[in-house]
N, CA, C and O atoms as a CHARMM CRD file, in Angstrom:
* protein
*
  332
    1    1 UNK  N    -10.42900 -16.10800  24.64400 PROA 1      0.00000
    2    1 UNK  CA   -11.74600 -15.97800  24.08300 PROA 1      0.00000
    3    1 UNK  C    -11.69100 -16.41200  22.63000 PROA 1      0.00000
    4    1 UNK  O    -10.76600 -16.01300  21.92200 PROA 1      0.00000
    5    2 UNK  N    -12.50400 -17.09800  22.21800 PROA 2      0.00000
    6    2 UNK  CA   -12.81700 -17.73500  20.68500 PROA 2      0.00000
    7    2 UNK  C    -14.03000 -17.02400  20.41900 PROA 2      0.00000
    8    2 UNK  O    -14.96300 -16.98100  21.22000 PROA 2      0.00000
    9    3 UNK  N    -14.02200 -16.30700  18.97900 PROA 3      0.00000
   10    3 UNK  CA   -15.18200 -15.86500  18.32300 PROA 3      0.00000
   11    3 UNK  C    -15.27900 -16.55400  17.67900 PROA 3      0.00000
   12    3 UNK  O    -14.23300 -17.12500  17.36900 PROA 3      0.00000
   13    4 UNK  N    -16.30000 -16.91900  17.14600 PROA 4      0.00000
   14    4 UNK  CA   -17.17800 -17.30900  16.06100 PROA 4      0.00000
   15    4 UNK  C    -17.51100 -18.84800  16.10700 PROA 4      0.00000
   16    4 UNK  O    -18.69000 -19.12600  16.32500 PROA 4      0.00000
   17    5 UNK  N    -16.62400 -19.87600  15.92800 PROA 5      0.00000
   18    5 UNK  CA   -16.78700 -21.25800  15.86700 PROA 5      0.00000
   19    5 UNK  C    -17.87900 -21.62800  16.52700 PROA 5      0.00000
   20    5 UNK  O    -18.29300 -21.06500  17.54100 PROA 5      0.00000
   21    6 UNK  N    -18.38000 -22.56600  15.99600 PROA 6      0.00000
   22    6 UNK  CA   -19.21700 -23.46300  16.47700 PROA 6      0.00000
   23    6 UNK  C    -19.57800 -23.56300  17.94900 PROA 6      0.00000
   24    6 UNK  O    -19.45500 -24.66600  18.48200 PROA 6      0.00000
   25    7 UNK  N    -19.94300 -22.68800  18.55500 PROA 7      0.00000
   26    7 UNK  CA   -19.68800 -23.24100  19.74700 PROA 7      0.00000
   27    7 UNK  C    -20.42000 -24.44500  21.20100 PROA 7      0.00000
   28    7 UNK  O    -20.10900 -24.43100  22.39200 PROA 7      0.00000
   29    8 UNK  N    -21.23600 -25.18300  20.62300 PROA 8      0.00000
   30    8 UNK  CA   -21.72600 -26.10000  21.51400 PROA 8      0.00000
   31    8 UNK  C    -20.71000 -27.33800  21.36500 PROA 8      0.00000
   32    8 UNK  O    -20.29400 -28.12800  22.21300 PROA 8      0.00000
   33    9 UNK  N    -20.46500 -27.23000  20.02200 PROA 9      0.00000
   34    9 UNK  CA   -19.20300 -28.95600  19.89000 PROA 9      0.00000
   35    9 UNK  C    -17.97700 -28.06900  20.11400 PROA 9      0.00000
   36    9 UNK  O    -16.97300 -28.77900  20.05700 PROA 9      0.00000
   37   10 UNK  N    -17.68000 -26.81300  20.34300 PROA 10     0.00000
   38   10 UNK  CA   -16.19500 -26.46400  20.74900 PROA 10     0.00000
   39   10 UNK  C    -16.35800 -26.35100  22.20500 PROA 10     0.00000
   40   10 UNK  O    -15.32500 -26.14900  22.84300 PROA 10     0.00000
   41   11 UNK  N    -17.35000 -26.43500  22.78000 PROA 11     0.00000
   42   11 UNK  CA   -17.65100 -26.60100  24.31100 PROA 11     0.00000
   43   11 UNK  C    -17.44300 -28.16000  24.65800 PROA 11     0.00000
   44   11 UNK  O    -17.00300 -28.49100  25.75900 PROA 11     0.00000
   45   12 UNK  N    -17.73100 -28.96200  23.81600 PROA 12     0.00000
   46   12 UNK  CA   -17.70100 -30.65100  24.12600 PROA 12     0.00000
   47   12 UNK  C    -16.54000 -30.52700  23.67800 PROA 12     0.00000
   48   12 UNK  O    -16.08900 -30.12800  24.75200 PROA 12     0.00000
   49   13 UNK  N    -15.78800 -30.52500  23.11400 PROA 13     0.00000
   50   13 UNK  CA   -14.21900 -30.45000  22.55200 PROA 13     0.00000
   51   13 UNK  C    -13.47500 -30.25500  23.91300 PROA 13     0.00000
   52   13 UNK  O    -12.82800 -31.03100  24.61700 PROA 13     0.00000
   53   14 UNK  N    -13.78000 -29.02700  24.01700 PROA 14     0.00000
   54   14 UNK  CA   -12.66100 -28.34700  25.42600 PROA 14     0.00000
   55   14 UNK  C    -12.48100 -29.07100  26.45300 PROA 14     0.00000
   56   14 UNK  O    -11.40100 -29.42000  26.93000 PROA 14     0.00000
   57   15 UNK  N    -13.91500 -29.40500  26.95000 PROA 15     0.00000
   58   15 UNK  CA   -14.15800 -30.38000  28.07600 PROA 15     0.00000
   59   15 UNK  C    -13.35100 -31.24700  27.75700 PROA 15     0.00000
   60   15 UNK  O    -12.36500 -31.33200  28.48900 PROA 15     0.00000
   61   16 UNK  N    -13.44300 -32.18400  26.60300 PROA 16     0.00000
   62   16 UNK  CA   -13.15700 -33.57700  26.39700 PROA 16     0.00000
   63   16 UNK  C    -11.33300 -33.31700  26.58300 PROA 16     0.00000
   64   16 UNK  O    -10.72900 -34.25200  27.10800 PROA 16     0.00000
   65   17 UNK  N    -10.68000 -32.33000  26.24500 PROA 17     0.00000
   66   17 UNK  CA    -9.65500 -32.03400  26.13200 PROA 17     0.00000
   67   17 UNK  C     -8.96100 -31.72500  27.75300 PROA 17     0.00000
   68   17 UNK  O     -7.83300 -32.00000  28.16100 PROA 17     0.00000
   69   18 UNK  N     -9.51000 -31.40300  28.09300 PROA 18     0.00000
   70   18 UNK  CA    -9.22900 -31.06400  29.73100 PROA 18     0.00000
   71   18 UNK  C     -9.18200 -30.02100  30.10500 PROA 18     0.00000
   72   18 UNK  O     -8.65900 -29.83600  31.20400 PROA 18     0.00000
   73   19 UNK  N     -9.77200 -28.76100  29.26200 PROA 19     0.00000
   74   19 UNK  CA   -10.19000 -27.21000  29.65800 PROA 19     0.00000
   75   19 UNK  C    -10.96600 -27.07000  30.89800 PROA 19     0.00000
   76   19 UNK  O    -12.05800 -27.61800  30.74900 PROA 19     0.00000
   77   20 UNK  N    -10.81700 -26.50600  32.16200 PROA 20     0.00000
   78   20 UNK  CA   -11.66700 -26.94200  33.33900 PROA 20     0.00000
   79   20 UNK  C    -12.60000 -25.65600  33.68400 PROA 20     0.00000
   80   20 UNK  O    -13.18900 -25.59900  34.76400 PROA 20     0.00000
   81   21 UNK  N    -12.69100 -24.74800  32.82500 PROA 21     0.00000
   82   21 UNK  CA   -13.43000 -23.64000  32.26800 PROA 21     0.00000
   83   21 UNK  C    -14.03100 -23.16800  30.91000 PROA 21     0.00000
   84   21 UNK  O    -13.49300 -22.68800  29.91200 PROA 21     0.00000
   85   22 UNK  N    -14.96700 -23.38300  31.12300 PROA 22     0.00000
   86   22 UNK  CA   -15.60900 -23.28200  29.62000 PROA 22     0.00000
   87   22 UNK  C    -17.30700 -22.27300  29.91900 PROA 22     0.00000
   88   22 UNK  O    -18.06900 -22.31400  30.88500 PROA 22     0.00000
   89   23 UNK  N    -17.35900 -21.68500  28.99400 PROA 23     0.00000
   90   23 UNK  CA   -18.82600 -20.30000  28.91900 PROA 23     0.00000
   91   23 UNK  C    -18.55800 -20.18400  27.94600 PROA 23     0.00000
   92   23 UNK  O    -17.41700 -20.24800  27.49000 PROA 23     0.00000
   93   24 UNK  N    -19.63900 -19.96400  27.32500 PROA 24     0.00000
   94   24 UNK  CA   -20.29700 -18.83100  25.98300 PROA 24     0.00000
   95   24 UNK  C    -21.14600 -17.90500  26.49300 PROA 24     0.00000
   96   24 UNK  O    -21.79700 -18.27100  27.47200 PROA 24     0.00000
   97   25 UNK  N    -21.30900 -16.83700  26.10300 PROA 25     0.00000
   98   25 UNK  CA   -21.58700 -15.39500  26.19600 PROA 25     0.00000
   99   25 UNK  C    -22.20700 -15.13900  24.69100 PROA 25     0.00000
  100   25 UNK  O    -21.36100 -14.99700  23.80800 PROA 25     0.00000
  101   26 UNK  N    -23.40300 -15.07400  24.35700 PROA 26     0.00000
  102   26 UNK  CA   -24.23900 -14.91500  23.55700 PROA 26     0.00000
  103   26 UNK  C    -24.55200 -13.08500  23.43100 PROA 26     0.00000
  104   26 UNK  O    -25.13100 -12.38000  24.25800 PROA 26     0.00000
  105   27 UNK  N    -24.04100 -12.74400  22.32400 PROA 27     0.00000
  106   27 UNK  CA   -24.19800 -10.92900  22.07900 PROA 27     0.00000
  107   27 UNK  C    -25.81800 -11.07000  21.66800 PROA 27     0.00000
  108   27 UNK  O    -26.48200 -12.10600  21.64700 PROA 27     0.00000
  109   28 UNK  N    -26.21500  -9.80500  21.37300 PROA 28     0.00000
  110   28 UNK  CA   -27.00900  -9.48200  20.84100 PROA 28     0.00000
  111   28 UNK  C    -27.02600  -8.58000  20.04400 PROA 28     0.00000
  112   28 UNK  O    -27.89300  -7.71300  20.15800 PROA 28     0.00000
  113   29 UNK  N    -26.38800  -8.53900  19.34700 PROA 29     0.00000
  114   29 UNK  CA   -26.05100  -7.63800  17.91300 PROA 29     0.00000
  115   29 UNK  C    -24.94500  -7.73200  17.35000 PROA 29     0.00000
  116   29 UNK  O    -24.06500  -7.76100  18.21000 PROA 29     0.00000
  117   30 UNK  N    -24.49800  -7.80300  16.22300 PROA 30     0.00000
  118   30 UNK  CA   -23.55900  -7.93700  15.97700 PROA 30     0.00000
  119   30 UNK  C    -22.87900  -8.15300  14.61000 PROA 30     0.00000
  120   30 UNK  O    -23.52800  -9.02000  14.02500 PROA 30     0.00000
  121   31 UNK  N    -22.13500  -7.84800  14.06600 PROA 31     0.00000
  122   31 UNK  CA   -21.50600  -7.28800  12.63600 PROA 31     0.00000
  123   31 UNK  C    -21.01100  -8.22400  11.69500 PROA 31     0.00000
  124   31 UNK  O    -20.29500  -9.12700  12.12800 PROA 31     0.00000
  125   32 UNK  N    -21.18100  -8.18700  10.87900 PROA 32     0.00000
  126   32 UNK  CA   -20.31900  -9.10000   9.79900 PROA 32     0.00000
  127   32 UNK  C    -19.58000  -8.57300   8.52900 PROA 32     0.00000
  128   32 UNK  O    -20.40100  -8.20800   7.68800 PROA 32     0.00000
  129   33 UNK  N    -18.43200  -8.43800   8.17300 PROA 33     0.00000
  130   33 UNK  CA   -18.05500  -8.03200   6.69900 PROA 33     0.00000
  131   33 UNK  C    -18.62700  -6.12400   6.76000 PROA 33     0.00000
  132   33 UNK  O    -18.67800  -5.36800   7.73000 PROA 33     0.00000
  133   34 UNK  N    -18.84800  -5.96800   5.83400 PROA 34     0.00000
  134   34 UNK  CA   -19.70400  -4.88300   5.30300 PROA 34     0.00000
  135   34 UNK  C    -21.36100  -4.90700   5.81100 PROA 34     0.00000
  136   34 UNK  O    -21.96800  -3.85500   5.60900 PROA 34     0.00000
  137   35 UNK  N    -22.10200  -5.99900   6.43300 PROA 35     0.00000
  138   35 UNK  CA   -23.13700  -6.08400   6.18000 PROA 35     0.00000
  139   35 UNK  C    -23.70500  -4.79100   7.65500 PROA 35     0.00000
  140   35 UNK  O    -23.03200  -4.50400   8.64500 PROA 35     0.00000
  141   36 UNK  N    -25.02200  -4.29000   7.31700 PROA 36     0.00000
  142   36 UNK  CA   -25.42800  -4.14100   8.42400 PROA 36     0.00000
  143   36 UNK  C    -25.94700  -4.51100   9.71500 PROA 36     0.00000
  144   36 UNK  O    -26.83500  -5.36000   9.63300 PROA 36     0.00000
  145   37 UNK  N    -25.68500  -4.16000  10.80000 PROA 37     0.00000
  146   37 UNK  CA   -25.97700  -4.78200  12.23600 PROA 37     0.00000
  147   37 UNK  C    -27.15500  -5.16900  11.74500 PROA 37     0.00000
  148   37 UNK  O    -28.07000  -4.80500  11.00600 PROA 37     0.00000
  149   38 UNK  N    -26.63200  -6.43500  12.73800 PROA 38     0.00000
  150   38 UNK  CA   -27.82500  -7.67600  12.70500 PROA 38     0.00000
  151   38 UNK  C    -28.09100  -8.17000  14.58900 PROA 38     0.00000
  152   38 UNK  O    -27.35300  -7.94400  15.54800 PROA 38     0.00000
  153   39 UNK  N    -29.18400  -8.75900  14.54300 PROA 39     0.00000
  154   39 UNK  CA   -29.23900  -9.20000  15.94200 PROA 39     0.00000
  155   39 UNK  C    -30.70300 -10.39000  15.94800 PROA 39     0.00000
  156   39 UNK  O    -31.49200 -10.82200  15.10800 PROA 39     0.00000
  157   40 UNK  N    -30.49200 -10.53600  17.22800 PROA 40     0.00000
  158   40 UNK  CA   -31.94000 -11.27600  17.73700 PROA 40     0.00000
  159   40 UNK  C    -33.43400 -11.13800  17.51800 PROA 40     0.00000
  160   40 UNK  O    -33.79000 -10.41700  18.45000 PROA 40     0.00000
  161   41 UNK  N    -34.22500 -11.36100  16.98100 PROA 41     0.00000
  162   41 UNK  CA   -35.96700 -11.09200  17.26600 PROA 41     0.00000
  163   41 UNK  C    -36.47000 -11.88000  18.18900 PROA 41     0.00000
  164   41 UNK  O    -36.02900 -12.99200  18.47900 PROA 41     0.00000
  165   42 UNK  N    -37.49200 -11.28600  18.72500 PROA 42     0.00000
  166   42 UNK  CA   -38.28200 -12.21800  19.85800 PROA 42     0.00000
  167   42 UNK  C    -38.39600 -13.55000  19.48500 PROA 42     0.00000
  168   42 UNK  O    -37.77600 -14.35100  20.18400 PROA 42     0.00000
  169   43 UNK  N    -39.21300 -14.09500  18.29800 PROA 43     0.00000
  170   43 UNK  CA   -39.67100 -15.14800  18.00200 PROA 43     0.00000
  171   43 UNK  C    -38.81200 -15.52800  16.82200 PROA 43     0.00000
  172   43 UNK  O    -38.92300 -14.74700  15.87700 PROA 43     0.00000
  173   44 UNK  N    -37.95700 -16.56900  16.64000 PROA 44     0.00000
  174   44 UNK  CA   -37.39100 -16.74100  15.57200 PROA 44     0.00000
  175   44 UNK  C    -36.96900 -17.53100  16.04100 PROA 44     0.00000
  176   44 UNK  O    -36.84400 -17.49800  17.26500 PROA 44     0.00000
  177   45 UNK  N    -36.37500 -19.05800  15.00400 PROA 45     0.00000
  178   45 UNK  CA   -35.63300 -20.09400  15.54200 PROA 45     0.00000
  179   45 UNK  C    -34.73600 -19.98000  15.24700 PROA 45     0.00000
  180   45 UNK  O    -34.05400 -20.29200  16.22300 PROA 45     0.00000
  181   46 UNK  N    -33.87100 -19.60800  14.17300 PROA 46     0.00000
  182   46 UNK  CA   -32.28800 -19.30600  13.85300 PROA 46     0.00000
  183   46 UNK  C    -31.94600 -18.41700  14.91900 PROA 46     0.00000
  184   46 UNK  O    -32.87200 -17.72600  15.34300 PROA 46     0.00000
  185   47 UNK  N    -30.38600 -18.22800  15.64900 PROA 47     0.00000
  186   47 UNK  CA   -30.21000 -17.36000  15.93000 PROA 47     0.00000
  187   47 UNK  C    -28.97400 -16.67200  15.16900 PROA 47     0.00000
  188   47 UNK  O    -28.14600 -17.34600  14.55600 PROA 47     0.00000
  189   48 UNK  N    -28.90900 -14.97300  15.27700 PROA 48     0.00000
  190   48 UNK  CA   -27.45400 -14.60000  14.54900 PROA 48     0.00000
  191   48 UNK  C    -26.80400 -13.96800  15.12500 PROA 48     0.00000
  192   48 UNK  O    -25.68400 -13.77600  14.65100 PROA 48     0.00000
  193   49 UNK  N    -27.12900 -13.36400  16.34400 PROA 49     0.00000
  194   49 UNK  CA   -26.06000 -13.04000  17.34400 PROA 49     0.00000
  195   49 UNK  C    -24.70200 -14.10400  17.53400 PROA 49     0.00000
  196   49 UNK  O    -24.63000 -15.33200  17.58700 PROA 49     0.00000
  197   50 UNK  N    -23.35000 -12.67100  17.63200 PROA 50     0.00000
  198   50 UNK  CA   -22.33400 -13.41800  17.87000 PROA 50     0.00000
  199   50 UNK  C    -22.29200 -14.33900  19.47100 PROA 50     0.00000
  200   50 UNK  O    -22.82100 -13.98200  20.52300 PROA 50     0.00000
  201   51 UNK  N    -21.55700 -15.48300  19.23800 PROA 51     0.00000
  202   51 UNK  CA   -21.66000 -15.81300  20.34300 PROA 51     0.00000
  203   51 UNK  C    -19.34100 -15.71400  20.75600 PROA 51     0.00000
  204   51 UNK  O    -18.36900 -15.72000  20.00000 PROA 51     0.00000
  205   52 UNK  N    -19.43800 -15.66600  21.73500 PROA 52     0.00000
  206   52 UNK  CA   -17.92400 -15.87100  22.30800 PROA 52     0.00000
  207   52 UNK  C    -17.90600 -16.67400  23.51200 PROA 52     0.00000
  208   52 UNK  O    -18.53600 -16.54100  24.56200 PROA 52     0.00000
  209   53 UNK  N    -16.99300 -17.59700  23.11900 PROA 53     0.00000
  210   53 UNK  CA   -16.50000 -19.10000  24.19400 PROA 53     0.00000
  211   53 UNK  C    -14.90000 -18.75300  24.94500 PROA 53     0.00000
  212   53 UNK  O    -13.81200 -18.82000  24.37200 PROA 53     0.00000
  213   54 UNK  N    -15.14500 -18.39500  26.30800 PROA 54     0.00000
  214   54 UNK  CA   -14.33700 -18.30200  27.07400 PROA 54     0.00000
  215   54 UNK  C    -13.91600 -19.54400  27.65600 PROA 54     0.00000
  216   54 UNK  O    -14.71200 -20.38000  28.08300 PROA 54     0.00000
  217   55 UNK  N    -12.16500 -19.72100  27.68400 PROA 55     0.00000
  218   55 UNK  CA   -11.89400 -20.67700  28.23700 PROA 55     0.00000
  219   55 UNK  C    -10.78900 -20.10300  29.70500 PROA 55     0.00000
  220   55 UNK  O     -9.80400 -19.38000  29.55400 PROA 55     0.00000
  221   56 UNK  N    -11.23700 -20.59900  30.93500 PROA 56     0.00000
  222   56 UNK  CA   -10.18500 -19.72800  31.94500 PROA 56     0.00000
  223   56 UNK  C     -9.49400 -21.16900  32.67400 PROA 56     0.00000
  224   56 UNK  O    -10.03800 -22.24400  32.92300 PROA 56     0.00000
  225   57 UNK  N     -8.27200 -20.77700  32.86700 PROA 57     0.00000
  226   57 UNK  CA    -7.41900 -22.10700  33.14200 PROA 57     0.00000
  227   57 UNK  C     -6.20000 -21.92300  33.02300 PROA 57     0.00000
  228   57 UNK  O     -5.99100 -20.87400  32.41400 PROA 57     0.00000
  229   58 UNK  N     -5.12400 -22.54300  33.37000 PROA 58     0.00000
  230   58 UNK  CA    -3.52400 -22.52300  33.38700 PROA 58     0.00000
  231   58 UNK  C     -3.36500 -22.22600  32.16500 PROA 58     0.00000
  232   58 UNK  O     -4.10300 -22.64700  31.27500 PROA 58     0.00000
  233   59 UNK  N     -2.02800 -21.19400  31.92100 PROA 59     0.00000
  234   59 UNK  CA    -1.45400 -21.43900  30.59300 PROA 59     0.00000
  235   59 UNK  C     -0.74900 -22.39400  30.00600 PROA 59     0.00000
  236   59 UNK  O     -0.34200 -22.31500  28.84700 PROA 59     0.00000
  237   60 UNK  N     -0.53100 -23.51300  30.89500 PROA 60     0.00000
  238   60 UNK  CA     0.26100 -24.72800  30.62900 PROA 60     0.00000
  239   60 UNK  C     -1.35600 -25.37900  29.80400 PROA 60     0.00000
  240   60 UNK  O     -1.36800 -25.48200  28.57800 PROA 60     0.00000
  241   61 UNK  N     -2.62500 -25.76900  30.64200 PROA 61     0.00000
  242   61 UNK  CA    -3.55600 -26.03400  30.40000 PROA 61     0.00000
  243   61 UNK  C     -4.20800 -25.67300  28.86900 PROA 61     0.00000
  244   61 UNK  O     -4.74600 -26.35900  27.99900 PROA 61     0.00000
  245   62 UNK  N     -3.85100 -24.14000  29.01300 PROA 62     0.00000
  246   62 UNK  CA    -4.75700 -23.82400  28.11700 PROA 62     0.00000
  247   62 UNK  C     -4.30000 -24.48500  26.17500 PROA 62     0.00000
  248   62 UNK  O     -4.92700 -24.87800  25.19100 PROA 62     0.00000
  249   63 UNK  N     -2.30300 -24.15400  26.72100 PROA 63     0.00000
  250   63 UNK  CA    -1.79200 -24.67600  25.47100 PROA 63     0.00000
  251   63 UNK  C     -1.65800 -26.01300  25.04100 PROA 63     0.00000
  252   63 UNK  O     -1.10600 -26.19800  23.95700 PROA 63     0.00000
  253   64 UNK  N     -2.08700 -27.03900  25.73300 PROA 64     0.00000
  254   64 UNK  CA    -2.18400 -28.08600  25.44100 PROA 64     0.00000
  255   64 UNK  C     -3.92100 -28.74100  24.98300 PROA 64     0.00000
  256   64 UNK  O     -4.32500 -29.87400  24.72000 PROA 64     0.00000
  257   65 UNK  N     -4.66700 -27.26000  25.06700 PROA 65     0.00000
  258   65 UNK  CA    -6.08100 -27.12700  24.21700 PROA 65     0.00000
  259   65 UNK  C     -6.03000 -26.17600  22.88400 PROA 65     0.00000
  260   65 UNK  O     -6.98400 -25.68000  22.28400 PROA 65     0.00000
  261   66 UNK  N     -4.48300 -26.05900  22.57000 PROA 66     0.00000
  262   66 UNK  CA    -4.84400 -24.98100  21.78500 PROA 66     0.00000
  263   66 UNK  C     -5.35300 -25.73200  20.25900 PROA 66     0.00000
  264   66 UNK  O     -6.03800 -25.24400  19.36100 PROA 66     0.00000
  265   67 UNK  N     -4.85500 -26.82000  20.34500 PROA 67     0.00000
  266   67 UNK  CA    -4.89000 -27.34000  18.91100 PROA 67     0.00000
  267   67 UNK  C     -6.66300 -27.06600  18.98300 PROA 67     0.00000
  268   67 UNK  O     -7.14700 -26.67000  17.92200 PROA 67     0.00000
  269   68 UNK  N     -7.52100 -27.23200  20.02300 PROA 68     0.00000
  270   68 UNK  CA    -9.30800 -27.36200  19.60500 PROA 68     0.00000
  271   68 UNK  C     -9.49100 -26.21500  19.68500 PROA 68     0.00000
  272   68 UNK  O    -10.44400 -25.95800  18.95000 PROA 68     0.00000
  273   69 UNK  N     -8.97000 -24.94700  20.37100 PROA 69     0.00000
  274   69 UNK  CA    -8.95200 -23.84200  20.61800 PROA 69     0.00000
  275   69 UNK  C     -8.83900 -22.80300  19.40800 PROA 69     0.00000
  276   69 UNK  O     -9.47600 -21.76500  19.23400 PROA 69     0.00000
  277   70 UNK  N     -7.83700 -23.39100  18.62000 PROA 70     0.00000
  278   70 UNK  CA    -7.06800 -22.21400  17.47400 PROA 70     0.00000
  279   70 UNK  C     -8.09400 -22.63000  16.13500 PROA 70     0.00000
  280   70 UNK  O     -7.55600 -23.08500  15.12600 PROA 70     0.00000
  281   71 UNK  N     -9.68200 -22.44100  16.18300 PROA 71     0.00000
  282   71 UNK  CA   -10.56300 -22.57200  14.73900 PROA 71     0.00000
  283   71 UNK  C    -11.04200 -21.34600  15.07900 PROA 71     0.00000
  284   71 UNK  O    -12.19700 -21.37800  14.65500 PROA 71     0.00000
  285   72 UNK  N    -10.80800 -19.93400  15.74900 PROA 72     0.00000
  286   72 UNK  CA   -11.85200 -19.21700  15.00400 PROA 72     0.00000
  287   72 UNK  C    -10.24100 -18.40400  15.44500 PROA 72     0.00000
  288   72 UNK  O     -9.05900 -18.74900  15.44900 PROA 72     0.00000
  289   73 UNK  N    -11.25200 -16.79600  15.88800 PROA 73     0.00000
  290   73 UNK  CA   -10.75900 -15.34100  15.84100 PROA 73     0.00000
  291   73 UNK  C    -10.40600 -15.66700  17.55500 PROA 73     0.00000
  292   73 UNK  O    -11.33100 -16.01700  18.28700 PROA 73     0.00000
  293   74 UNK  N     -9.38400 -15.55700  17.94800 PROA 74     0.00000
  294   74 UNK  CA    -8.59800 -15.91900  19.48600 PROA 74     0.00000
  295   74 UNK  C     -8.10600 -14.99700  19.80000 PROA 74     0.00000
  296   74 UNK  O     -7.29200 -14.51800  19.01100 PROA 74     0.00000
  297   75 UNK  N     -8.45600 -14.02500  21.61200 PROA 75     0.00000
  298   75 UNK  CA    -7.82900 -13.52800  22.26100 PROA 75     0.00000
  299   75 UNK  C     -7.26900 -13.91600  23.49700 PROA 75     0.00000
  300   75 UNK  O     -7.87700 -14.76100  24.15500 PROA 75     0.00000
  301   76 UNK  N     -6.34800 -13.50300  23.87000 PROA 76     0.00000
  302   76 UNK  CA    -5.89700 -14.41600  25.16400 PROA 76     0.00000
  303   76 UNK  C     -5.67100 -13.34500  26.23900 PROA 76     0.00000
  304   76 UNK  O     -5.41100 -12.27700  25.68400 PROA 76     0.00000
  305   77 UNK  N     -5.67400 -13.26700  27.26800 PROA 77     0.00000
  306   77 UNK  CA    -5.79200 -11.99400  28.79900 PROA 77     0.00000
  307   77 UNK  C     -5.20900 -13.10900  30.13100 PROA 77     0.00000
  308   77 UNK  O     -5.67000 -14.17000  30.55200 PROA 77     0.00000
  309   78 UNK  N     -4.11100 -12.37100  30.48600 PROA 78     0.00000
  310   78 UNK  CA    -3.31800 -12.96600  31.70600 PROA 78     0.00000
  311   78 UNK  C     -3.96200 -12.18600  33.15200 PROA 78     0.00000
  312   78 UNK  O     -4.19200 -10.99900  33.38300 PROA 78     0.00000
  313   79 UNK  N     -4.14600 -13.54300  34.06500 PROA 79     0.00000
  314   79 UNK  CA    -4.58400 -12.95200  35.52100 PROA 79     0.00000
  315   79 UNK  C     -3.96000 -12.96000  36.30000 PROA 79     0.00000
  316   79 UNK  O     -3.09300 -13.81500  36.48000 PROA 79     0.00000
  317   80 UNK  N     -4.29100 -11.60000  37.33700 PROA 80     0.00000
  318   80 UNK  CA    -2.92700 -12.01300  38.18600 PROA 80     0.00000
  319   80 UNK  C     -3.75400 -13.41300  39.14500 PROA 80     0.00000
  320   80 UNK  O     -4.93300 -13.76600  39.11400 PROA 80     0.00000
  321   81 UNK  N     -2.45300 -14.03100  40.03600 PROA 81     0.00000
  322   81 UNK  CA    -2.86500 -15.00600  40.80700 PROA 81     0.00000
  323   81 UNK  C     -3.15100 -14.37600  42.46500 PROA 81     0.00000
  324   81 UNK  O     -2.38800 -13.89900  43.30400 PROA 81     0.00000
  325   82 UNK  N     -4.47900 -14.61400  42.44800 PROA 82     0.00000
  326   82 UNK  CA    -4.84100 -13.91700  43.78800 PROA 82     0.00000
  327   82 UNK  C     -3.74200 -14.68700  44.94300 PROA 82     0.00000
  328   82 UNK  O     -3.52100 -13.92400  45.88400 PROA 82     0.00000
  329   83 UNK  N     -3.01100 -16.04300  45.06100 PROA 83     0.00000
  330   83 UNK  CA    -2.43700 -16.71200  45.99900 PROA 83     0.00000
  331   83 UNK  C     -1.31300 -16.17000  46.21100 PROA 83     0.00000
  332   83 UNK  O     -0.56000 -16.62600  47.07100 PROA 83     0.00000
């Protein structure tokens, strides 16, 4: 999981890279620094919800995306293999 970066050109990145899983997951509230919670309004064109870009794929895969991968805040979670 990648927080924060950019994520519509770190979605064209991944792809272009050969990530064969790619989502963003758009929060709706969410923290910065010291500041107080912030989030979405109905009508507004900026948005400031955090967003997080999941990438699911081999770990051979994934590390040969890490170089587009490693610009923000990165967690990584191992699955088992259902096969």
């Amino acid at each position: 999981m990648i927080y924060g970066a950019e994520h519509v050109e770190l979605v064209r990145r991944l792809r272009r890279a050969g990530a064969r899983g790619v989502t963003c997951v758009r929060g709706i509230w969410g923290y910065y620094g010291d500041q107080e919670p912030h989030g979405d309004r109905l009508l507004q064109l900026r948005r400031r919800a955090p967003v997080v870009t999941v990438v699911v794929d081999t770990p051979e895969q994934i590390a040969r995306c890490f170089d587009v991968i490693d610009e923000g805040l990165v967690t990584s979670e191992a699955l088992p293999n259902p096969f």
